[in-house]
C-alpha positions as a Markdown table, in Angstrom:
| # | Residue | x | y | z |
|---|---|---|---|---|
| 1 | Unk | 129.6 | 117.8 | 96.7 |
| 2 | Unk | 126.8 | 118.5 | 93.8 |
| 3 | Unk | 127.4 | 115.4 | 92.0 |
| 4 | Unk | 124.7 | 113.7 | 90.1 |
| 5 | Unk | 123.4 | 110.2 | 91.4 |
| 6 | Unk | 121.2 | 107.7 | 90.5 |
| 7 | Unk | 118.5 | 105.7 | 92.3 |
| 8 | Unk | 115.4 | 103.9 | 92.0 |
| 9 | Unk | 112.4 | 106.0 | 93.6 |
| 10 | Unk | 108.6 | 104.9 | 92.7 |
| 11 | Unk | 109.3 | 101.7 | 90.5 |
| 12 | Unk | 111.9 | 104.0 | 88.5 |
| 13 | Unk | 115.1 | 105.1 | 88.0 |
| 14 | Unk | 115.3 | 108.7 | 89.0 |
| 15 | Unk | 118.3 | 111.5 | 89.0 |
| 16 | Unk | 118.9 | 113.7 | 91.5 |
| 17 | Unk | 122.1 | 115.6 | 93.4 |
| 18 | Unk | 124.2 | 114.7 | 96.5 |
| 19 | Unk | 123.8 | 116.9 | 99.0 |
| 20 | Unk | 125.5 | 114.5 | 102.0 |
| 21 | Unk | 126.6 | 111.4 | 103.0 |
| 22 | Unk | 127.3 | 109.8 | 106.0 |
| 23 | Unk | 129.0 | 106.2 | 106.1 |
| 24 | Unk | 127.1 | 104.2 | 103.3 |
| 25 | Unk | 123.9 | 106.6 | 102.9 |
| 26 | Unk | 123.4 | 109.6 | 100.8 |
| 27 | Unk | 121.4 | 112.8 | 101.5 |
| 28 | Unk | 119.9 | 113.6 | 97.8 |
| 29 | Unk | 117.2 | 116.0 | 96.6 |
| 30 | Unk | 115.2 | 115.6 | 93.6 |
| 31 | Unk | 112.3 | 117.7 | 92.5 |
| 32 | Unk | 112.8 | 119.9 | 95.5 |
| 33 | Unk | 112.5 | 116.7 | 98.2 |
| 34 | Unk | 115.1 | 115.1 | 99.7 |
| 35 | Unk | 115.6 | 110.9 | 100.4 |
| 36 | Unk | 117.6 | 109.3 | 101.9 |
| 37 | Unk | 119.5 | 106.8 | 99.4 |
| 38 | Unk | 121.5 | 103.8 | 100.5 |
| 39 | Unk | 122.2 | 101.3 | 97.9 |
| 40 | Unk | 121.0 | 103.0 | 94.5 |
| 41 | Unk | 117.5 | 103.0 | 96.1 |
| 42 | Unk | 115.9 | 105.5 | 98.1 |
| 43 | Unk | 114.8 | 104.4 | 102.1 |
| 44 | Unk | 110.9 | 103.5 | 101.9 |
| 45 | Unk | 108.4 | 102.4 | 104.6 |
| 46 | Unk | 105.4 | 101.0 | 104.0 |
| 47 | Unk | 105.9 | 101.0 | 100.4 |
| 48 | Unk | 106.6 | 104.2 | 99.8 |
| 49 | Unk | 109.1 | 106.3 | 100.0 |
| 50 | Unk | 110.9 | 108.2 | 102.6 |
| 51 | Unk | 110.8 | 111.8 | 101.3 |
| 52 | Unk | 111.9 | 114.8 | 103.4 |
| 53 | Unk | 111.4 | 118.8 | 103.4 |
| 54 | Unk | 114.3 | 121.6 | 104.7 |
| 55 | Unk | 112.2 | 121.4 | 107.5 |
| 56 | Unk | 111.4 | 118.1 | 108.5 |
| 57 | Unk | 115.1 | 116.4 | 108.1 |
| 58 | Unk | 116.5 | 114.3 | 110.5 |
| 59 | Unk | 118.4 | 116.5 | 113.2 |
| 60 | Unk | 121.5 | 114.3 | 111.9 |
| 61 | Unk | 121.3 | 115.4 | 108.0 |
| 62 | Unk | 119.9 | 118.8 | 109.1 |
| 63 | Unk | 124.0 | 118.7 | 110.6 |
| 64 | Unk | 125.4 | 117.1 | 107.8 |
| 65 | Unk | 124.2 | 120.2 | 105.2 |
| 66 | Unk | 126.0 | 122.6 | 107.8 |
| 67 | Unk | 128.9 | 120.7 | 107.3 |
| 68 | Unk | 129.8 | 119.0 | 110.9 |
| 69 | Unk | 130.7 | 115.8 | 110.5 |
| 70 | Unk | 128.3 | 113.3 | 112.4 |
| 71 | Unk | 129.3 | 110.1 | 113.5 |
| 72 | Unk | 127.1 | 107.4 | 111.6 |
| 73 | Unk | 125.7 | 105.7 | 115.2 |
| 74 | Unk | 123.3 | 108.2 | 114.9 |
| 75 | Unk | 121.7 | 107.0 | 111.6 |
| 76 | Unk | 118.3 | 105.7 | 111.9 |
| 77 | Unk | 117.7 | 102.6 | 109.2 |
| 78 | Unk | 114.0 | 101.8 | 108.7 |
| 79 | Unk | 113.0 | 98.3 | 109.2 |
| 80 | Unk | 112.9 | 95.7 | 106.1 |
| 81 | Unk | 109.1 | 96.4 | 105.1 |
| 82 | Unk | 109.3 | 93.3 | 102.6 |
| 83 | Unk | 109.7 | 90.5 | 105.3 |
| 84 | Unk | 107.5 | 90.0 | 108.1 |
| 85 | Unk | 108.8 | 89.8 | 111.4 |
| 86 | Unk | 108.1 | 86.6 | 113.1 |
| 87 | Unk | 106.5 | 86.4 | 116.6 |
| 88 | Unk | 106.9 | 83.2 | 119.0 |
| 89 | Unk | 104.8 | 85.2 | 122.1 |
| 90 | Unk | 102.0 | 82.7 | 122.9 |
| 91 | Unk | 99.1 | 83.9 | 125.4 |
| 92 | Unk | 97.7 | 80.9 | 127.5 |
| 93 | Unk | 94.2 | 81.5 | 129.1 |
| 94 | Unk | 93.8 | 81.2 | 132.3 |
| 95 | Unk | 91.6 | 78.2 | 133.8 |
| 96 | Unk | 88.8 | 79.1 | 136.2 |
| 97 | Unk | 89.2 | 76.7 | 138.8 |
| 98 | Unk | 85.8 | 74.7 | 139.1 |
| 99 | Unk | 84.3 | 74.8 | 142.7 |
| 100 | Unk | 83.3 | 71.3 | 143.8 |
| 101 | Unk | 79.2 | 71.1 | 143.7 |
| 102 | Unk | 77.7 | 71.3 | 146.8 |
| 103 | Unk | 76.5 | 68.4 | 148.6 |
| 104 | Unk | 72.8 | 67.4 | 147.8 |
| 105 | Unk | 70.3 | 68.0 | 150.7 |
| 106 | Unk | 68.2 | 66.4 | 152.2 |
| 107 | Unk | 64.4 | 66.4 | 150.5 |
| 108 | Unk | 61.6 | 66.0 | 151.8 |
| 109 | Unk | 59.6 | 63.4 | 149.7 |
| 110 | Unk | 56.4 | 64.8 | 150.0 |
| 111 | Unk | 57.1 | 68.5 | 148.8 |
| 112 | Unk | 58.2 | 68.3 | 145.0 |
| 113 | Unk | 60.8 | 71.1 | 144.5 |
| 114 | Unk | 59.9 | 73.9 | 142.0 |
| 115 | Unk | 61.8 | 73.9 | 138.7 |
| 116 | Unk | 62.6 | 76.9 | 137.2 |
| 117 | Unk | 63.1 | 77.6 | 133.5 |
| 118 | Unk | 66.2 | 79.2 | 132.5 |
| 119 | Unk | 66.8 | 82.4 | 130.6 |
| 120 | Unk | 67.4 | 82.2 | 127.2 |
| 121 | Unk | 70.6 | 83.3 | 125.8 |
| 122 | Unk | 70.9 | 86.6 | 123.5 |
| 123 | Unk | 71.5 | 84.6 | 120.7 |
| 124 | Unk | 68.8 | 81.8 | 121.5 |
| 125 | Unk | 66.4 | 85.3 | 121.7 |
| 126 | Unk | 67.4 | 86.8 | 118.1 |
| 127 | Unk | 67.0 | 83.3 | 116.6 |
| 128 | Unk | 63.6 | 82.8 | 117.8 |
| 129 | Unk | 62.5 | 86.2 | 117.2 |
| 130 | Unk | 60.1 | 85.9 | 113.9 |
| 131 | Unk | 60.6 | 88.4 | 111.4 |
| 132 | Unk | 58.0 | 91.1 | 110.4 |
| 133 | Unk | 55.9 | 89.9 | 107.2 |
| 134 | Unk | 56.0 | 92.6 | 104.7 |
| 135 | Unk | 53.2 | 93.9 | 103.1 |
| 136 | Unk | 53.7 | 96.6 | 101.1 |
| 137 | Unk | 56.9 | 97.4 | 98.9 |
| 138 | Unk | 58.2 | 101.1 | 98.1 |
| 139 | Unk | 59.4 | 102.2 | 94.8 |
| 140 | Unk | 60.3 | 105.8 | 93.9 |
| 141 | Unk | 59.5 | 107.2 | 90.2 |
| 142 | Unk | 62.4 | 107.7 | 88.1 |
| 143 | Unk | 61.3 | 111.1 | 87.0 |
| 144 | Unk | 60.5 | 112.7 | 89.8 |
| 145 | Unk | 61.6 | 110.7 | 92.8 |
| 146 | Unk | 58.1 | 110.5 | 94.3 |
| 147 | Unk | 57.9 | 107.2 | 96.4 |
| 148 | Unk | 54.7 | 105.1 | 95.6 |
| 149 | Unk | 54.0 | 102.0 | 98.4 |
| 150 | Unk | 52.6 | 98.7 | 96.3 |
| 151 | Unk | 50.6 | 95.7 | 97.8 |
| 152 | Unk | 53.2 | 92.8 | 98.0 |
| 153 | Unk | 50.5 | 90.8 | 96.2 |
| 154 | Unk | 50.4 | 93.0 | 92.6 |
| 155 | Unk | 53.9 | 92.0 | 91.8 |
| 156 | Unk | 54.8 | 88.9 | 94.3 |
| 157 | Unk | 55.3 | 86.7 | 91.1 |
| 158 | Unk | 58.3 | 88.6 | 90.0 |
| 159 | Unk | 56.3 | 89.9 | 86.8 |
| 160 | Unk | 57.1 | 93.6 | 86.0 |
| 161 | Unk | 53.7 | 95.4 | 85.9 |
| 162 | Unk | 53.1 | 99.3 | 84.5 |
| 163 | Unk | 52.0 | 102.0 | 86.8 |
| 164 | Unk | 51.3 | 105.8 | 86.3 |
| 165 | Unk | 53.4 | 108.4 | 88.7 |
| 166 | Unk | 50.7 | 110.3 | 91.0 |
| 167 | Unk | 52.5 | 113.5 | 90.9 |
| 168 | Unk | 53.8 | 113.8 | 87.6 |
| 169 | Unk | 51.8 | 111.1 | 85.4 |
| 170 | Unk | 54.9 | 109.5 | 83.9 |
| 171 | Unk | 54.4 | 106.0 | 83.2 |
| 172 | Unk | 56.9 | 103.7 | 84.4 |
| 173 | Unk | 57.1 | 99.9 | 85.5 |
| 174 | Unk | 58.0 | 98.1 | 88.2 |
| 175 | Unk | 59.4 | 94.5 | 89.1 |
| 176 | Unk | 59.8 | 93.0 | 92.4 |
| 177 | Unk | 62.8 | 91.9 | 93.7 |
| 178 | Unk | 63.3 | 89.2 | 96.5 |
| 179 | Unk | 66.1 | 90.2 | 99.0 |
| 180 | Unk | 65.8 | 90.1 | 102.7 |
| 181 | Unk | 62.5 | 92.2 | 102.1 |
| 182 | Unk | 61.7 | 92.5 | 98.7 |
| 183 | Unk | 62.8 | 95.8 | 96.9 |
| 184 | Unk | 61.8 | 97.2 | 93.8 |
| 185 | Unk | 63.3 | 98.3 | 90.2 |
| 186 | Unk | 61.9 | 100.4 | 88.2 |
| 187 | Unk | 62.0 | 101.5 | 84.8 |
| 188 | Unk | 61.0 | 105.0 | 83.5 |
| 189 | Unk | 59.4 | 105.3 | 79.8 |
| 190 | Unk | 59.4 | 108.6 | 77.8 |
């Protein structure tokens, strides 16, 4: 059954040799794999293709190179990858019954009642938190990575200005960038 057969594997035409077939699919190996072919194109999922070892065939095609003769209910065809399978399973929440408020009581007119203030909300908290004013930014030499802290002030304009490494004395200069904090580029000179 070593006849040659052709079938489109990895955007391409590729030849390989029968080894099996059961009902409408062929067993074939190429370049020491085998794929399962059905209609001149090799079984993929996800894209790619379905590519098997000696080892990890399908019990059914493992069978099939003995030579018994399995029935084809056995096969196992892959689902269609190219079309989306369409869902109508809709979730409804469940409603919270509301409980009926209680009655008001009775108040004395004389003693006002103490209002308290409510919690605020996580999210009411982060909003009204202030950020941290920076002061100084960092930049790091480009010769010798040594990280020099600035006064926002010396570069707040967004001019570059020079500066001398402290550890190596390689000139270099700096410009301040605004981001969330302000960051620095620098640029070394040799």
């Amino acid at each position: 059954m070593s006849e040659p057969v052709q079938f489109w594997l990895d955007n391409k035409m590729s030849a390989g040799i029968k080894v099996a077939a059961i009902a409408d699919q062929t067993l074939v190996v190429y370049r020491e794999k085998y794929y399962v072919v059905e209609k001149d194109a090799a079984q993929a999922r996800g894209g790619k293709a379905l590519r098997y070892s000696m080892t990890s065939l399908p019990g059914i095609w493992k069978k099939a190179l003995k030579g018994e003769a399995p029935s084809a209910d056995g096969l196992v065809v892959p689902p269609d990858d190219a079309l989306p399978t369409p869902t109508t399973t809709k979730r409804e929440r469940p409603k919270k019954e509301r409980s009926q408020p209680a009655p008001p009581a009775t108040v004395d007119p004389v003693q006002p009642q103490p209002v308290k203030a409510a919690p605020l909300s996580r999210s009411l908290q982060k909003m009204t938190m202030k950020p941290v004013a920076q002061t100084t930014v960092s930049a790091n030499c480009p010769e010798c990575n040594f990280r020099h802290e600035f006064p926002l002030e010396k570069g707040k304009n967004g001019k570059p200005f020079f500066t001398a490494c402290t550890r190596c004395k390689a000139d270099f200069a700096v410009r301040f960038v605004p981001a969330t904090v302000f960051q620095a580029q620098v640029a070394g000179f040799r």
